[in-house]
Structure formats: C-alpha cells, structure tokens
C-alpha positions in Angstrom: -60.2 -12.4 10.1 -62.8 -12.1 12.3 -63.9 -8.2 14.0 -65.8 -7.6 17.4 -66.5 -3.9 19.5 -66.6 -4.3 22.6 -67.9 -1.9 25.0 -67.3 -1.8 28.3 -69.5 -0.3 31.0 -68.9 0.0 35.2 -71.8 -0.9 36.8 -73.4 0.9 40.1 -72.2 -2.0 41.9 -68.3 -0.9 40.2 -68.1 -4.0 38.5 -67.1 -4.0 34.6 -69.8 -5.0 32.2 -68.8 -5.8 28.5 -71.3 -5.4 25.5 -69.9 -7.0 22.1 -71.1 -6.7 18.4 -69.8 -8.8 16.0 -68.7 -7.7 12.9 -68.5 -4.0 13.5 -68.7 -1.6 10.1 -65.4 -1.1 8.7 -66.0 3.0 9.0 -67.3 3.2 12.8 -66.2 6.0 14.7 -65.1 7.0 17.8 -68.3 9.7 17.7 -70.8 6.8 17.1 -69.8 4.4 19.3 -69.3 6.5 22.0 -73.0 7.7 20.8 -74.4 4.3 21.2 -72.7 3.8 24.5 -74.5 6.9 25.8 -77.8 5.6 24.5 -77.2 2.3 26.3 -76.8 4.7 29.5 -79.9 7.2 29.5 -82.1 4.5 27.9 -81.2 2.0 30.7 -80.8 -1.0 28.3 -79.4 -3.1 30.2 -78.8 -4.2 33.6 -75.9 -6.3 34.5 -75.8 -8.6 38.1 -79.1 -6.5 38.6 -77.3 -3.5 39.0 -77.6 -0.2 36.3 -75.1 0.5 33.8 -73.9 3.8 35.0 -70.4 4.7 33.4 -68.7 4.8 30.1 -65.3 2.6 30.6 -63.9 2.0 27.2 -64.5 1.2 23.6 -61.8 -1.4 21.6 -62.1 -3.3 18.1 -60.5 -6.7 18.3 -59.6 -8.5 15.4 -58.9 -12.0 15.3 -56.8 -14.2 12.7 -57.5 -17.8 12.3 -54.9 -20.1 10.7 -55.3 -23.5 10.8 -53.1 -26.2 11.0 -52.8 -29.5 9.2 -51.8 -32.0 11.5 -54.0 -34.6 10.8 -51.5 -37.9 10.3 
C-alpha cells in the first residue's frame, strides 16, 4: 500500500492547484500540514499557470492498494 498528501491550493486566477508528497509520516497532523500549507502561502513557493497561490483549499491522505493479477496464460 502506497500513501500520498495532497494539498490543494486556489490560485489568484481561482483555479485549483494540487501539491503531493509521497509517503507522508504515519503521525502527520492536521496542525502540521495545515502549517506547511501556510508556509507554502506567505513564502510564495510556488506559482501555478503563473498565477500566486493564494488560498488554503484542502488537505487529504490517499492510500492506494495494489493487487496484482496473474493472467499470464
């Protein structure tokens, strides 16, 4: 099983911007991400389309579950 954060922004233009980080700590928390999000804000990290990050959308951990199949004949 595979994890990913991803962080979604609204840029000035009102598009949605995504950030992801792979493999996330097992103990994040709401407070640090949120944190991190903030910094990625004020500190104008990134830019998306050209256009400033300017607004906190959301925050979700995805996991994914691989299973392969054996249908080789």
């Amino acid at each position: 099983m595979t994890k990913r954060l991803l962080m979604s922004f609204r840029n000035a233009a009102g598009n949605r911007v995504s950030l992801s980080v792979d493999d996330p700590r097992e103990d994040v928390t709401d407070a640090e991400v949120k944190a991190a999000m903030q910094t990625v804000l004020t500190q104008n990290i990134f830019t998306a389309n050209e256009e400033d990050l300017v607004a906190i959308v959301d925050a979700t951990i995805i996991e994914t579950t691989k299973t392969d199949l054996n249908v080789e004949e």
